[in-house]
N, C-alpha and C positions, 0 to 999 in steps of 0.2 A: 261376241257370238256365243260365250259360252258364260253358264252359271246362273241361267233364265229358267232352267227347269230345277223349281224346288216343291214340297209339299206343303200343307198348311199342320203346321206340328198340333195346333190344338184339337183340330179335329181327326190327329194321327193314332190308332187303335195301339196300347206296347208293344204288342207283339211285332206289329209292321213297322214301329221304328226298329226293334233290333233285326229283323230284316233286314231293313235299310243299309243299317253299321253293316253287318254282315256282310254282304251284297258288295258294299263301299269298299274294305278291306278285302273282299275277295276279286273284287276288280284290280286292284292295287296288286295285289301279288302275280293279274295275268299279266298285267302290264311289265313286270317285271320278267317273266316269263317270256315273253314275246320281244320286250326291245331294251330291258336293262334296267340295273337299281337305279339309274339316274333320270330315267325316264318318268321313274313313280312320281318326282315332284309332281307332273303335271296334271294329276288325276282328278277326274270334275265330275260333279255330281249330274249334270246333265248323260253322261255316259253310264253312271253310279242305274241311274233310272233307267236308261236303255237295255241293258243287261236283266234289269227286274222286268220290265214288260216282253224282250223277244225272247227271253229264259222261258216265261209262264206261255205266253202266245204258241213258242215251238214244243210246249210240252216236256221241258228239259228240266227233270228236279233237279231243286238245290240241295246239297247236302249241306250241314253247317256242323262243325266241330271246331272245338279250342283250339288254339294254332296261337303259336307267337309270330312277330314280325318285329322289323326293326324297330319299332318302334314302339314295340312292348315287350321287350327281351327274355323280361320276369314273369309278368301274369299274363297266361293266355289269356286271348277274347275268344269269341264267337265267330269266324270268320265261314265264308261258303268257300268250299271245295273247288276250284278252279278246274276248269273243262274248255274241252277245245273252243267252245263258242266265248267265254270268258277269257283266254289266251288272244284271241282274235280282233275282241272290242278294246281288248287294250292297247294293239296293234294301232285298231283305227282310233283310240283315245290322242296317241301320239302323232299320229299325221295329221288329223284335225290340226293338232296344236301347231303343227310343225309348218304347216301352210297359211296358219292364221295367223303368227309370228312373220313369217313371209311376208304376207301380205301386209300387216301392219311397216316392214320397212319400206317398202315398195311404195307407203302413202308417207313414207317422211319418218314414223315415228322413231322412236330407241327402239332395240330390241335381238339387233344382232347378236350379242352377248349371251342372252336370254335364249335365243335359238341355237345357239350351240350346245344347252345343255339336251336338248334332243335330238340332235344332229345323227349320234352314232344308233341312237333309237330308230329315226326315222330310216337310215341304213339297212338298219336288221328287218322293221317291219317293210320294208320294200322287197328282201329277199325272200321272206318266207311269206309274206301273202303277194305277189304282183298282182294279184287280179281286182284285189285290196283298193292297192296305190294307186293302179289307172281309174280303178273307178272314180275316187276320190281327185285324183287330177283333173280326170276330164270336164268332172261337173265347177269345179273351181275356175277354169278355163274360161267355161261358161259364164259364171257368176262374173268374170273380170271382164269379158268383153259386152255381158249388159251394164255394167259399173263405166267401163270406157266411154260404151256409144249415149252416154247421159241419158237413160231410160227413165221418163217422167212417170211410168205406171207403174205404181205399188205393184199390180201383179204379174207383172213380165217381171219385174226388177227379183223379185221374190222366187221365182220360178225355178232357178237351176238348184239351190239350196232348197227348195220343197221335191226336187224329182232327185235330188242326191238321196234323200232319206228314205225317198221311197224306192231308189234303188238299192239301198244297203239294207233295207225292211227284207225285199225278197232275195238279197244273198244271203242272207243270216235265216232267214225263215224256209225259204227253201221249195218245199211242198205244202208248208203250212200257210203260204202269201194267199189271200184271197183281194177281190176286190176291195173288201173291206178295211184290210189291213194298209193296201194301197193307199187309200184314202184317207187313212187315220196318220202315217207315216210321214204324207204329203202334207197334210196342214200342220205338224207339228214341226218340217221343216217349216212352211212358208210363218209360222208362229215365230221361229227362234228369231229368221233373218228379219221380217220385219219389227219384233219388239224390240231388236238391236239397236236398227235403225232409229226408230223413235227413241230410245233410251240417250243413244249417241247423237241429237240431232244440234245441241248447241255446241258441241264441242269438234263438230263436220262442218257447222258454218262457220266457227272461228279459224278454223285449218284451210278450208275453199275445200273440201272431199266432198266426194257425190256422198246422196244421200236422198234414198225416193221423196220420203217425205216434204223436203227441199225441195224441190223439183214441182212435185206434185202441189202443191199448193203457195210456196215462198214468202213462209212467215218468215220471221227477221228474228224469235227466238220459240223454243220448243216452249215457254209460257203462251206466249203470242200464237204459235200454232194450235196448243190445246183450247185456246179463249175461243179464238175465232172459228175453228174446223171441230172441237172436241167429239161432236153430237155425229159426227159421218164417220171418226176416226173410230171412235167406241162401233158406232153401228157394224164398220168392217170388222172388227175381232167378233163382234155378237154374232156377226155371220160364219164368221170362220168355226166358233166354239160351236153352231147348231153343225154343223157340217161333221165336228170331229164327232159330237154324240150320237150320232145318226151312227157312224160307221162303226164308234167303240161297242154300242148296243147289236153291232150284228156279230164281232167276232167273238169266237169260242178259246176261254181263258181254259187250261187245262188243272189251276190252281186257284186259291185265295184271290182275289182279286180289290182288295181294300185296299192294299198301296198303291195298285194303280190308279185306281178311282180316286183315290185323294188327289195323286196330283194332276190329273186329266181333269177335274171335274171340279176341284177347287183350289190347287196348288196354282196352277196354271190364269184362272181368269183371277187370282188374287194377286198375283205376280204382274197382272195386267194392268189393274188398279194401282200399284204402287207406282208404277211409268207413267200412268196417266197425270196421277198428282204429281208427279214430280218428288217423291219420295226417297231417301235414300235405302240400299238393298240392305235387309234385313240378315245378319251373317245366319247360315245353316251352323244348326248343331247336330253336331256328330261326336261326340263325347263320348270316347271309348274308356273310359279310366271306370 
């Protein structure tokens, strides 16, 4: 579920990758603010990008000054200024992770180990945001018991993970949520959870895990499903991505808006493409040296 939202670096302007870095490491440092240096492992660019669009959406400048971190002890970089909204997405960087570790043991896999190293994060971010954690529980909740009752429909199956986003669109935004924003937050959840699903679909039918896709049509492998369905599967994202430009063309950016637009508009249906072929994920650079 996580590490689906990337940019396309060649069509990326420089100034908006060091953005990017920036943005990246200063999410890093809320996180550490919020639930501990051990928590920084888990930091993901999916989050790295959320923090760049409801920063710009709520109107909330970045600052960006040299700063070390541990991991550059000697030569400062460029990092952005850490603010309450940036303190809070780190919060929910770690519970995301802490409930998708969960949830991976809960289907069999390893991981308990793995989850300890957020354990005392997930602690702290439950103290200092509750309104946070429940939110994030209840929609999980949710998402487990359409997983449980074997929901055959892509769009039910998809639905608690696209109304989770869109309810943390309008706690993080606030006054600034419009319908639009609703709408751009909801398909970007129902985008993560179903590319997942398709990403993960031969490795859900070698295990027996639900899996809409599965369900929904019952290829025998995700080659076999893109042969036989490809043409209806593509068509659902072409519907999803008109839906998302509809809504990103009405809300009101209060900054630069070229980082987001790369990866809404072409980060994202290129990330689509490489699932479809069956392509392995291309590693993001983030090269701070």
């Amino acid at each position: 579920m996580f590490g689906y939202v990337r940019y396309d670096l060649p069509n990326l302007y420089i100034k908006d990758f060091e953005l990017y870095k920036a943005m990246y490491c200063g999410l890093c440092k809320g996180i550490a603010h919020s639930c501990g240096q051990m928590a920084r492992i888990g930091l993901t660019y999916d989050m790295t990008f959320f923090s760049v669009l409801l920063h710009n959406i709520a109107g909330i400048d970045v600052k960006i000054e040299r700063q070390n971190c541990f991991e550059h002890t000697i030569k400062k970089q460029p990092i952005a200024v850490t603010d309450e909204m940036t303190d809070e997405l780190g919060a929910l960087n770690t519970v995301l992770l802490y409930y998708k570790l969960t949830d991976d043991i809960e289907d069999g896999d390893k991981g308990r180990g793995k989850r300890m190293w957020f354990k005392r994060g997930f602690k702290r971010a439950k103290k200092s945001y509750p309104a946070l954690v429940a939110l994030v529980k209840e929609y999980m909740k949710a998402q487990q018991a359409a997983e449980k009752s074997k929901c055959d429909s892509l769009d039910r199956a998809a639905d608690p993970t696209a109304e989770l986003m869109q309810r943390l669109s309008r706690h993080f935004l606030k006054d600034k949520a419009t319908e639009s924003t609703d709408g751009l937050f909801y398909a970007l959840g129902k985008w993560v959870y179903l590319i997942d699903a398709l990403d993960d679909y031969d490795k859900d039918k070698k295990k027996g895990r639900y899996n809409p896709f599965a369900l929904a049509y019952g290829s025998e492998s995700r080659e076999a499903l893109i042969k036989e369905h490809g043409e209806d599967i593509a068509f659902l994202f072409d519907t999803l991505f008109y839906g998302l430009r509809e809504d990103l063309a009405q809300i009101k950016f209060y900054f630069n808006r070229d980082l987001t637009d790369n990866v809404l508009l072409r980060g994202i249906p290129l990330e689509t493409g490489r699932v479809l072929r069956g392509d392995k994920p291309v590693k993001m650079q983030v090269d701070l040296k």
